[in-house]
C-alpha positions, -999 to 999 in steps of 0.1 A, spaced: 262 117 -314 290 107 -297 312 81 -316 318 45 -298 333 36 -333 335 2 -337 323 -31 -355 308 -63 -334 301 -81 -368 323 -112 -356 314 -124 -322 331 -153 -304 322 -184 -302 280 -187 -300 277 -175 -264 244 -162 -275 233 -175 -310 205 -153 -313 225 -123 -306 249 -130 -329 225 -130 -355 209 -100 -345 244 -83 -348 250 -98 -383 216 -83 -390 218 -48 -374 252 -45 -392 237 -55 -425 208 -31 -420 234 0 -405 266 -5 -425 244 -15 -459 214 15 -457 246 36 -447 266 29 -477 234 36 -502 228 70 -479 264 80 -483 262 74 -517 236 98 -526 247 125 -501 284 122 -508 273 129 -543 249 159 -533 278 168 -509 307 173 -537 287 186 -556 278 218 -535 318 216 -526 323 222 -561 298 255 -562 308 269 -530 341 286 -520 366 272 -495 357 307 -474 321 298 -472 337 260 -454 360 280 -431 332 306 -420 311 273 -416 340 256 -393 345 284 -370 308 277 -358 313 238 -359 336 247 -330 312 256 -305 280 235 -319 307 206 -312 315 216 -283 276 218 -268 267 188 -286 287 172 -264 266 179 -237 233 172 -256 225 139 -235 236 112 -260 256 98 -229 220 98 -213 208 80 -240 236 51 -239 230 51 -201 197 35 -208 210 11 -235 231 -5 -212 207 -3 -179 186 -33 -168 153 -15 -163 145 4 -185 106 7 -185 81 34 -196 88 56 -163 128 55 -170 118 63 -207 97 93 -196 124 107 -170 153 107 -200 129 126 -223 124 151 -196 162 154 -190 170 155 -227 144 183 -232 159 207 -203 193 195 -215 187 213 -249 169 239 -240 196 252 -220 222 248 -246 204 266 -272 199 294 -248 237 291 -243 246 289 -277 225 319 -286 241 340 -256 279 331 -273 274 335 -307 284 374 -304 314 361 -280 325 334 -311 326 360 -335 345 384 -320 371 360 -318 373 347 -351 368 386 -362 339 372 -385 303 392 -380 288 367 -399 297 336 -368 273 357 -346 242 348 -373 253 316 -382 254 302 -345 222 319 -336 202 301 -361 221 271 -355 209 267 -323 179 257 -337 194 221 -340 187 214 -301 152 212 -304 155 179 -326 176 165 -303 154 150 -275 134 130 -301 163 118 -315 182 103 -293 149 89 -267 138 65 -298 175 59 -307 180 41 -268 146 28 -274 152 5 -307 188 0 -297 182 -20 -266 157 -41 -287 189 -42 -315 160 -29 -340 183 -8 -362 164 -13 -397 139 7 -384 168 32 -374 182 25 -410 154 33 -427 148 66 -407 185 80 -416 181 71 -449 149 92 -458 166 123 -438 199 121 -452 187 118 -483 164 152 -476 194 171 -465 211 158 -494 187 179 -514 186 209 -491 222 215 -498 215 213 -536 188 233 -537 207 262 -515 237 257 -533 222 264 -566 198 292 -549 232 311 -542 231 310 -505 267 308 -497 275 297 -465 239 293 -455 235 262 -474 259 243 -450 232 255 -422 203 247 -441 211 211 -446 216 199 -411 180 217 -400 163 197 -427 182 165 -423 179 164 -382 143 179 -387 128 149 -405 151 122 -384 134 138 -355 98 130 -367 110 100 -385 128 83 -351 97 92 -329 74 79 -355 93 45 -362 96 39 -320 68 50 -311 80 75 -282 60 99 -285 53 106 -248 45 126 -215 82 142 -203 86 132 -165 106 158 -146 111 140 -117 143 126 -117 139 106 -86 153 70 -89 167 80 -119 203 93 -106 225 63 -122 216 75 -157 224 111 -150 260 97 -135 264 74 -165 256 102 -190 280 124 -170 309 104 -175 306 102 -208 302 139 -215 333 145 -191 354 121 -212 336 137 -247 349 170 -234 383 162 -236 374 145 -274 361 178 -283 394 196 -272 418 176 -295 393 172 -323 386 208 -326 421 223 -313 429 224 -346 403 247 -362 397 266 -330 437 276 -329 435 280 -366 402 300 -375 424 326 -357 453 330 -370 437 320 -410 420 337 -434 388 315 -439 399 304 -471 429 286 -458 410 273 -429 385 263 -457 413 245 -477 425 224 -443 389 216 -434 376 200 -461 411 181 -470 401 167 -432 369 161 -442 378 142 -471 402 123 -455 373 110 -423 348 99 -447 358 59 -435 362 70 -401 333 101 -398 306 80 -420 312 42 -419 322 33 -387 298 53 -366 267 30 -377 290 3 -366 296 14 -335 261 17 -328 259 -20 -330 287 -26 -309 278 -5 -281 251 -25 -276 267 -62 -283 294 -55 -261 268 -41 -233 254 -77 -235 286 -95 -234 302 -75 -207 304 -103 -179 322 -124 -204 352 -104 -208 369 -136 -230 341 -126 -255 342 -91 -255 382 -98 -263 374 -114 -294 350 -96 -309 371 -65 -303 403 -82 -319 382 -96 -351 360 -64 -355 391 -48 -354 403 -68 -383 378 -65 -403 374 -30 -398 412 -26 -407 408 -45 -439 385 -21 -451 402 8 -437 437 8 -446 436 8 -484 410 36 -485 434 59 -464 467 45 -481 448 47 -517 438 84 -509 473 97 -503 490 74 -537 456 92 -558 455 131 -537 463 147 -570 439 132 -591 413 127 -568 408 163 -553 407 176 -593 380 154 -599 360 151 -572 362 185 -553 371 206 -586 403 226 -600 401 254 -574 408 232 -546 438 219 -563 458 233 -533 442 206 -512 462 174 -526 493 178 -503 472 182 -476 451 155 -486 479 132 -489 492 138 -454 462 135 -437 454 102 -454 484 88 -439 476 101 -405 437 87 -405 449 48 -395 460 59 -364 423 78 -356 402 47 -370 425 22 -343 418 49 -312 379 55 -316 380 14 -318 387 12 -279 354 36 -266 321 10 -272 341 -16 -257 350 2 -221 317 21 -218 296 -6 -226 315 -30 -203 307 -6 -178 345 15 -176 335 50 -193 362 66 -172 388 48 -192 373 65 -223 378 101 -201 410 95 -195 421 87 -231 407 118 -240 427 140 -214 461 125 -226 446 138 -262 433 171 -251 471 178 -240 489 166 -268 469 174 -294 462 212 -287 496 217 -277 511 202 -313 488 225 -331 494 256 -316 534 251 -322 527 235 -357 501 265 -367 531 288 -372 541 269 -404 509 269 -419 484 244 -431 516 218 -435 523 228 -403 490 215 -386 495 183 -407 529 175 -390 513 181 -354 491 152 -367 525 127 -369 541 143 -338 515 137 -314 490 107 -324 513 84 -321 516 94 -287 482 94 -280 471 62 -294 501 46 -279 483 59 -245 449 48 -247 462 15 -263 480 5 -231 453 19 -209 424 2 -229 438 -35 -236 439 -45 -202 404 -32 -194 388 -55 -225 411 -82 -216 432 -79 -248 471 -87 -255 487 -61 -279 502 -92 -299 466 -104 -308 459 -70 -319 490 -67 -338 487 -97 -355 446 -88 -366 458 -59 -378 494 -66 -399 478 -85 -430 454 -57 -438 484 -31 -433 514 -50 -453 484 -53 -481 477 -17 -485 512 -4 -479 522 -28 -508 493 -17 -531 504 21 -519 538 15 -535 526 -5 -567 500 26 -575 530 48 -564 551 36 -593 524 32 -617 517 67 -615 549 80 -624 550 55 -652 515 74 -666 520 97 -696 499 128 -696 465 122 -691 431 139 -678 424 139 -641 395 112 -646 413 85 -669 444 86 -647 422 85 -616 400 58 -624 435 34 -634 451 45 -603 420 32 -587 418 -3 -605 454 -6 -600 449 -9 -564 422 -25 -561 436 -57 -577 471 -54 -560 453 -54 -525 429 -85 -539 459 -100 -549 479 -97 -522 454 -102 -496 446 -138 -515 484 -146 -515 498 -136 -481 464 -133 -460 441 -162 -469 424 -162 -436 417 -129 -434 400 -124 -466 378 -157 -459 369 -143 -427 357 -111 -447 341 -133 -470 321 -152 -445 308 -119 -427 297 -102 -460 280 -138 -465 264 -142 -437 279 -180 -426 314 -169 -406 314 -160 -366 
């Protein structure tokens, strides 16, 4: 699902006091059912990290590249395209299921036809299978993402909530039981059959869309354009986001690629699993608010705050606790991880602020904005790996601090005009969050040095503490307002 990653929890002031609370609601429903979710499948997920070996993750990531790369065409962008369109009646309804069928169909054929074509350059037989039965992840997809567009116009996301919930939790178990079953890599495929299996029944069951497939497109040519952009401009996202791992799988021996995949993986969990539920909700705010470009300004700059709040010390607190952290949580034999995990952390604010600007052009009607972003990445990106790749995993980590900053700098002046945004107000949303966790950083920093001997755990869980109540602290000292404002949205009474 393509990610307009973002948080419309604080709106501006009451243009629309029922949609305000029906943000405050979705966001409860998405961010709070997604928290319990994660929960239970990050805890399945480590687990089966722990019993599988980092080659079975970097056999796995050579075939994430091209399943990313088609599920970038899967019609999502269709989807969104009827979010935001004013009619959007039983017949429109019919004529995206019957695109999002023939969509599918045709990139499971394609997938099927490349697998042999993906392993021969990766020199990996095993790709070739893996891809093949991959491809049996399209067929979900249609009823999917009709009853996604379907609640999301009526901002019904419990219903949504509930759905991911029950399949996550299903994969979840999947991946145990093939884990512990000694299937290797194929757990990794198991898990997202089972888990997009049941969504699939669950979403058409919860909306009701269970329908006749119209393939006449007639009248229905602005949704096909909408949907179009958006690919074009996920295209580009594709090419930086999997540069990386496709420039990599060839020159690595699937363990290493293992060891920098999952240190990634670790490092997006705030980015990869809490923000996208939030930018579902967004999407659609903004969509609503988009003639009022004063209010789409201020719900970007405060969702941007609070997002930040949240953000910043779990990336900063991930690199000060790498050491500790990989031990316990992904076991002693990915202890070559923490360098890379502490690197990465570091690198993640700069992601979390760019996948901030996408709801807020596309739903204000500007997904070419969102396109052109993503060329400025596809170029910089690719082209930092493949010179960084020749100094190994450290290497790919550096291309991360050479070009990003770049990149975001970009899409930052490109986007903040469109949204009607100054780069002082964004500044200033964002500097109490960032002088907070930098300070806890340093204090957990010097607390660990200070640390006698100690097992992995203990010294873990004081690391953890430790910054916890220096951020608290600080954030009560030096950023009263900010922390109220955080306050007020988790209580339900603040704007």
């Amino acid at each position: 699902m393509p990610a307009h990653m973002s948080d419309a929890v604080a709106l501006p002031s009451e243009p629309e006091p029922r949609l305000r609370d029906q943000v405050r609601s979705a966001v409860i429903w998405r961010s709070g059912t997604q928290i319990a979710g994660q929960m239970l499948t990050w805890a399945s997920t480590f687990l089966v990290i722990r019993v599988l070996s980092p080659a079975d993750y970097g056999l796995f990531a050579m075939t994430q590249v091209v399943l990313v790369l088609l599920n970038m065409l899967n019609g999502y962008g269709l989807a969104s395209a009827l979010i935001q369109r004013e009619n959007a009646g039983l017949h429109a309804q019919r004529q995206l299921f019957g695109m999002l069928i023939l969509l599918n169909l045709a990139l499971a054929a394609a997938q099927f036809a490349a697998a042999p074509v993906a392993a021969a350059y990766y020199r990996q037989p095993i790709v070739a299978d893996l891809l093949r039965v991959q491809a049996l992840l399209y067929i979900s997809t249609p009823f999917i993402a009709l009853p996604y567009a379907m609640l999301a116009r009526e901002m019904d996301f419990k219903k949504q909530a509930k759905v991911n919930f029950v399949s996550g939790l299903l994969g979840a178990l999947a991946a145990l039981a093939g884990a512990y079953a000694g299937l290797g890599v194929w757990t990794l495929v198991l898990a997202p059959i089972v888990l997009f299996g049941t969504r699939a029944i669950g979403m058409t069951w919860a909306a009701r869309s269970l329908m006749w497939p119209s393939f006449d497109f007639r009248g229905a040519s602005d949704i096909a354009r909408y949907g179009g952009v958006m690919a074009f401009g996920q295209i580009f996202w594709f090419i930086q986001s999997q540069a990386d791992v496709f420039i990599a799988g060839r020159l690595f021996e699937p363990h290493m690629l293992g060891i920098y995949t999952t240190s990634l993986f670790l490092t997006q969990i705030f980015v990869s699993k809490f923000v996208p539920p939030l930018n579902e909700v967004a999407f659609t705010a903004y969509a609503r608010l988009k003639h009022d470009k004063d209010a789409v300004a201020s719900a970007f700059v405060k969702s941007a705050r609070i997002i930040m709040v949240a953000a910043l010390p779990f990336y900063l607190g991930l690199a000060a606790t790498a050491e500790p952290l990989v031990e316990v949580v992904l076991g002693p034999k990915w202890i070559e991880a923490a360098p890379i995990v502490h690197w990465l952390a570091l690198a993640m604010p700069m992601m979390t602020l760019q996948v901030l600007y996408a709801p807020a052009t596309d739903a204000c009607g500007r997904p070419g904005i969102g396109a052109q972003n993503g060329i400025a990445g596809a170029i910089l990106m690719p082209a930092a790996f493949l010179v960084g790749v020749h100094w190994g995993l450290l290497g790919l980590v550096a291309a991360w601090f050479v070009a990003y900053p770049l990149y975001l700098g970009i899409s930052t002046w490109r986007t903040l005009p469109v949204i009607g945004v100054r780069f002082r107000d964004l500044v200033d949303a964002i500097a109490p969050p960032a002088l907070a966790a930098i300070g806890m950083a340093v204090a957990v920093t010097q607390l660990d040095n200070m640390l006698p001997p100690m097992g992995p755990l203990l010294r873990l869980a004081l690391l953890t503490c430790a910054g916890a109540l220096v951020y608290g602290a600080w954030l009560a000292i030096f950023a009263r307002a900010t922390l109220d404002q955080v306050i007020d949205m988790v209580r339900k009474r603040g704007g």
